[in-house]
Each structure stands twice: as C-alpha cells, then as structure tokens.
N, C-alpha and C positions, 0 to 999 in steps of 0.2 A: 241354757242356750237361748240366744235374741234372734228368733226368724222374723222375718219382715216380707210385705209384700208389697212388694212396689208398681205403681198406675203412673209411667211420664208420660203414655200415648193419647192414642182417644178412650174416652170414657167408655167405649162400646167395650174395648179388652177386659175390661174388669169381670163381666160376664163368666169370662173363660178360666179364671184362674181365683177370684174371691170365695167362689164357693170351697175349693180347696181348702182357704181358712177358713173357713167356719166350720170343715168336718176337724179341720188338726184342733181348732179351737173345742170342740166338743169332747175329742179323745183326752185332753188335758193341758194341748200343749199352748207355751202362750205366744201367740203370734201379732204380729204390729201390721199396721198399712200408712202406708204414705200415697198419696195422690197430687198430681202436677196441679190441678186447680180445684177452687171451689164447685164448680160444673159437673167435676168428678162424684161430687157429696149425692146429689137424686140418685145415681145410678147403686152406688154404697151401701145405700139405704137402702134398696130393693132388694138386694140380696139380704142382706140383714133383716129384714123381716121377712122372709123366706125362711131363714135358718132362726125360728124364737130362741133368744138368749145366747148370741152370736153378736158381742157389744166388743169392738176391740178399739186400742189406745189408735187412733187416726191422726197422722199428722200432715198438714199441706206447704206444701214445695212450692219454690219460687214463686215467695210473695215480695222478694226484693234484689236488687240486683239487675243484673243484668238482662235476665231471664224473665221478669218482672213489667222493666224496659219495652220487649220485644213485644211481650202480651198487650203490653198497654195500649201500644202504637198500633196495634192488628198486623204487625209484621211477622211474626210468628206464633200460632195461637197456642201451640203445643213445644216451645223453643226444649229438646228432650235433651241436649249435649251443655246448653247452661244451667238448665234443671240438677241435671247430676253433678256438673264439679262443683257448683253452689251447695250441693247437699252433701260433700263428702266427709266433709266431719262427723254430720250424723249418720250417715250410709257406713263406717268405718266402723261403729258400733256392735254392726249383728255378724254372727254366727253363718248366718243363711238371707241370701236375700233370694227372694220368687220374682219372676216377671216374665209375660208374656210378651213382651218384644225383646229386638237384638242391641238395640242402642247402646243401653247399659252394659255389651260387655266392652265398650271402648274404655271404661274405669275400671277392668280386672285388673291391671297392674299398680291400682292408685290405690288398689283395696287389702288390705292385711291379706298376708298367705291362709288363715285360719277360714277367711270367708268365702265361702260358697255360693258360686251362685247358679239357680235353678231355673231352668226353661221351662212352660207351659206354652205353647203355641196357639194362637187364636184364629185356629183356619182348621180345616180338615181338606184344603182342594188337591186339585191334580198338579197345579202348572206346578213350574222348574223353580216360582220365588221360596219353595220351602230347603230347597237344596242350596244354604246359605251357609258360607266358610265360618262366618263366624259361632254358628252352634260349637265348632269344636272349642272355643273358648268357657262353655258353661261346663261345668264341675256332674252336673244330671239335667238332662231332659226327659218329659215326659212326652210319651208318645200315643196317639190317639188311638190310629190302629195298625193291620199289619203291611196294609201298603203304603203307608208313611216308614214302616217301621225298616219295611226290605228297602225303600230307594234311599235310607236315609245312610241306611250299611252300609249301602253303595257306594255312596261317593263319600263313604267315609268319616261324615260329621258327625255319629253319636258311634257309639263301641260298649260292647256287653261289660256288665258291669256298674253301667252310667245312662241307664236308662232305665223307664219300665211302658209297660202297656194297659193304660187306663180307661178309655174311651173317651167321649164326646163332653165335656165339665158343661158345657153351657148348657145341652140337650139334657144333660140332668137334673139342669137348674129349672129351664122349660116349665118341666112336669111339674116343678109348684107354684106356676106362677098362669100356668095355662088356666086355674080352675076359676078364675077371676075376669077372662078374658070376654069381652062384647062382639056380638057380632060386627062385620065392616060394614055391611050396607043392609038395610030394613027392606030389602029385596027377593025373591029369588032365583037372583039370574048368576050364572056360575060368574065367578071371580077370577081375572086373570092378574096374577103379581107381574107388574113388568121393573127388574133390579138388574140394571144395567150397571157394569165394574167400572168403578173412579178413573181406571187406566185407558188414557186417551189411546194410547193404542193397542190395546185391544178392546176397550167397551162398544159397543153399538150405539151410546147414545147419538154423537156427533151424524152420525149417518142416519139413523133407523128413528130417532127420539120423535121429533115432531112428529113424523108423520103416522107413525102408531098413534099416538093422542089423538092426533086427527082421525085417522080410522075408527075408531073403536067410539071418538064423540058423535060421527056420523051414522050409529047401529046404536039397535036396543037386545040384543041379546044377549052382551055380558056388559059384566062391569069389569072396571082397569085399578087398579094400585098402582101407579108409580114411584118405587121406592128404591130408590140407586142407593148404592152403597154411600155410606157419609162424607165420604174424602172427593167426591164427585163434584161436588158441588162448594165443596167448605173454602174456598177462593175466590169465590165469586160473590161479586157485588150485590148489596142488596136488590138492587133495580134488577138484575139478570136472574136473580130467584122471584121478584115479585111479577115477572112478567112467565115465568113458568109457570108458574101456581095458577094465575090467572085464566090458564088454560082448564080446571078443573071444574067438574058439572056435579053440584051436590048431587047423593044418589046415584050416582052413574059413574062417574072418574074423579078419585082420589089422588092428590099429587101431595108427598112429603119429601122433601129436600132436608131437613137437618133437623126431625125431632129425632127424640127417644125411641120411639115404635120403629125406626129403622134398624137398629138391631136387637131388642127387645123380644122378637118372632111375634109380635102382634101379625105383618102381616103374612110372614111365614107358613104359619099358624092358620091364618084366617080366608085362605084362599084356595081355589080350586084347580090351577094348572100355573106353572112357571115358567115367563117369558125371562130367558137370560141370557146372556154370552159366557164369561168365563168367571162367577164370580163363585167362590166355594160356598155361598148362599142356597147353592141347590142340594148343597146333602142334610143344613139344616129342615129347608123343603121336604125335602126323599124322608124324614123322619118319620113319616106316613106317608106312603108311597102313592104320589101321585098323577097326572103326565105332565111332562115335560117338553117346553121346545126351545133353538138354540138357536142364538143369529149371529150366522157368517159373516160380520161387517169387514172385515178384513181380507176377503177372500183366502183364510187360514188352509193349508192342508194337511188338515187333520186327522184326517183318517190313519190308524196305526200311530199315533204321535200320541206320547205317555201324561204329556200335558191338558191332552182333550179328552182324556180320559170320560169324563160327562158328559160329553156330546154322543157318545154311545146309549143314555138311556132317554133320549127321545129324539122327535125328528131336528134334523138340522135346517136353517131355512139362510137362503142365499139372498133374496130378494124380499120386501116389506111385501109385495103383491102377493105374495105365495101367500101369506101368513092368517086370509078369510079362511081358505079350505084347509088349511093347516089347524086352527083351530077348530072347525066344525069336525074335521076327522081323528082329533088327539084321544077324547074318548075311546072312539072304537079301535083305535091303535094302541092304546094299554097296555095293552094283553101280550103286545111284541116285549114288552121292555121291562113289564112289571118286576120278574125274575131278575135280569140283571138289575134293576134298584137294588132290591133287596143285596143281592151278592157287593154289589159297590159300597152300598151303605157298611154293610160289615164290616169290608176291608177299611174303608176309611175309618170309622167310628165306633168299631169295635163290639158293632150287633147294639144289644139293649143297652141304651145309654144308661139308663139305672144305676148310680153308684158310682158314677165316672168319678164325682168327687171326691167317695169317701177310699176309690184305690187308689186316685193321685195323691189324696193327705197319708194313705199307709207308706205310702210307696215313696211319697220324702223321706218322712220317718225312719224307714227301716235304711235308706243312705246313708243318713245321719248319724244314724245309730252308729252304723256298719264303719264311717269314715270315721266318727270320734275314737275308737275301740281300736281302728287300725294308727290312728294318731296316738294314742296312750301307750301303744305296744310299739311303736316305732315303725312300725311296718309298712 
C-alpha cells in the first residue's frame, strides 16, 4: 500500500500532519511526502530531525507548468488547484493520500475509486470556517478533540466509522522541539504575544495594529511580539512590511511578518499573556495556561455565539484605551478563567497532547486495514 502526504498550502500545515508520518513511518509503514515548493524543504527538515531516522522518499510539485508560471510571476505563491491536476499522474499512484487542507478534495473524482483520501485539520479554534461541506468528501478525518468532534456530527461532515479522536499533532510535536528553544528578550519584563488573524474582517489589526505598537513603544514595562498569523501579511508589498518592521525597538518590541517562528510556537511558547482576536493561536497558547485578552474590532456579539468560544477565557477589550489596565489586571484575574482554559483546552485538543501523532498514525492504520479487508470481502 502507497500512502503519501501531501503539503499544496502554506509550509506552516506541515506541522500538523508530518509528524503523523514519521510515527506510521516508524511502525513500519512506508509513507511518501510531496510538498508545493522548495520553501516547504526548512520546515520538513525540522520535523525530521525531531523524529531521528524518519528519512522519507520527498517529492516537489509544480516546478513546471502552469503552476510554476503563477509562482514565478508572484501572482500566486501557493497556486494549490494547478499544483494538483499538474500532479495527477503521480497523485493517481497511492493507496492513501494525507492532507491537512480541503483543496485537494476538488480531485476526488479524478482520483482512482481505490484511493483514499485523509483529513488532518490544522487548527483546533471555535469559529464556523471548520464546519466545511467539503470534509464530507474525505474517505476519514482525524479529529482533535471532542468539541470539534460533537459540532462536526452536527452538521453532518464526518460520520462514525470515518473518523477517530487523536488530539493536538503539532503540540506534540512542540515538546521536542521546545527543549532547544532561546529566550525572546534578555530582559525581565513579562511578554505580551500580540497574533492578530489574517482575516480582514474579523482581525484587529486594521483597527487596533499601530496603535498597540505605539502604546506599548511609549512604556517600559512589558515587552510586545508581534506575530500575526502568516497569510496576514503574505500580499503585501515589500515596502508595506519594511515599514512595519521599522516600527520595532531591539529589546523591547519584536515585529515578525513572514518568518518560521510564526508558527513554529517560538513565540507561543515564549511569552507571558495573549493579545488576540479570533485566531485558534490561543489554544496553542492555553498549552500552558496562561492569561489571556481579546479584541473586539468588530464590534462582534459574542456573547453565547459558538464561534467566540475563546473569548470566554479572558477579558474581552472593546476599546485599545482599555487595554493599559487590562493588562496591569490580567494577572490578578487569572484565577477567573484559569479552570475554563483547562476545560477548553481538553475539549479542543483532547487534554495531554502527548502522542497526538502516534494515535493519528494508528488511527489511519487501523482505516486502512479495516477498508482494504472490507474491499477484499466485497463488503
């Protein structure tokens, strides 16, 4: 049997789903990866020296063509629909294909009846974008945890049988990659991550952006990370990221628009409370539960609404002016929300990340098994 794991998105999904093969690869089983660019290869490589002796056959997609064309010209960096029918010949080969986004199932009907193809989801958040028609097209999904698991019953897109419950693959990845990690700043004044979501309408940056930089350039009491999610920015002109950046004060406010360490959990990891809006960043965060605040840019009403879910475990903030005494009081407010972290993280993430990988690699497996056996029986 040829399983493959397929990377058309952004290199940050690899994360969520490579470690996967590296536990199937370890049980015995032989698994391929294909990735949309060279760009893909840094990230590859990190998980593979995470997992020692986890070397698999790599092959890279549209390096000609049309899709090729699109990369060249900067008109599409990630072109994912000419990637795959450029690649259908060899995508027509395996048994099983893996992938953490939905693209790919636009070529379920170009794809032999025999092959399979399997979801890994590269998010654990609240909002309504996980409640997507097209999961019913994937053959199994894996599922993080059990309130992904009930809204997803809901509306119908996964069905027993064709699914399992593994937990959080990246946060399990994390833990071998955390032991290496530097501190962010040779300071000690608490760290505030501010990862404002790519989605112009709903991020805060448009509204709230500058002038949080500005606030927090104007005080010595904490330090800032600004680290928005990667698609926030991945449009925009060199000139309009070199004049961001320029806003940053060694030692004191940190600005990254498009490395690695944006979803790496460098600053996940490395920081002491979370300025966000709606981005499922903060359950990576909650991993170690710590406080949290939320900005209103939208005038959202959120309250009771399944999508804000998060905005329950810390204060919400309407106004940038709120946000001096908002953070002088997050500490001592803790203690309200602490509990639910914990209880949220579960549902989402399925408690101790530990081994997310190696139940998602059983948990294909035993599909596999179970689908081959019902195909040789007829059944």
């Amino acid at each position: 049997m040829r399983i493959l794991f397929l990377f058309i998105g952004e290199p940050h999904q690899i994360f969520h789903a490579l470690p996967i093969a590296a536990e199937m690869a370890a049980a015995g089983t032989d698994v391929e990866v294909a990735v949309a660019s060279a760009g893909h290869l840094p990230v590859v490589e990190r998980v593979m020296a995470a997992y020692p002796g986890f070397s698999p056959r790599i092959r890279l997609l549209g390096q000609r063509g049309i899709s090729h064309w699109l990369r060249a010209r900067a008109i599409i960096r990630h072109p994912r629909l000419p990637i795959l029918f450029g690649a259908l010949r060899f995508l027509r080969q395996f048994d099983a294909i893996v992938v953490p986004e939905r693209t790919t199932t636009a070529i379920r009907h170009f794809l032999p009846r025999r092959t399979r193809l399997i979801f890994t989801p590269h998010g654990a958040g609240d909002r309504a974008i996980m409640l997507d028609p097209r999961d019913r097209h994937f053959d199994f999904v894996l599922v993080a945890g059990e309130k992904s698991e009930q809204r997803l019953l809901d509306a119908g897109t996964i069905r027993p049988g064709h699914y399992a419950l593994n937990g959080y693959v990246k946060l399990d990845l994390m833990t071998r990659l955390d032991k290496t990690r530097a501190r962010l700043f040779d300071n000690d004044r608490p760290t505030v991550l501010y990862a404002p979501h790519f989605h112009r309408g709903l991020s805060s940056w448009d509204r709230f952006g500058r002038d949080i930089i500005d606030w927090f350039a104007a005080q010595d009491r904490y330090n800032l990370v600004v680290a928005p999610h990667i698609r926030l920015f991945a449009e925009a002109s060199d000139g309009d990221r070199a004049a961001i950046k320029t806003l940053a004060i060694p030692g004191k406010i940190m600005i990254d628009l498009d490395s690695d360490r944006l979803f790496d959990m460098s600053y996940t990891s490395g920081s002491d409370l979370y300025l966000g809006d709606v981005s499922s960043q903060v359950y990576e965060f909650l991993a170690t539960p710590r406080p949290c605040l939320f900005l209103n840019a939208h005038d959202a009403q959120w309250v009771g609404d399944p999508d804000y879910l998060f905005w329950t475990l810390g204060d919400v903030i309407d106004d940038v002016a709120d946000l001096p005494n908002a953070l002088d009081q997050a500490a001592a407010r803790h203690s309200r929300y602490i509990d639910a972290q914990r209880e949220r993280l579960a549902e989402s993430i399925g408690g101790d990340p530990a081994g997310a990988a190696q139940r998602g690699a059983e948990a294909i497996a035993r599909f596999l098994a179970k689908d081959a056996a019902q195909d040789k029986s007829g059944g």
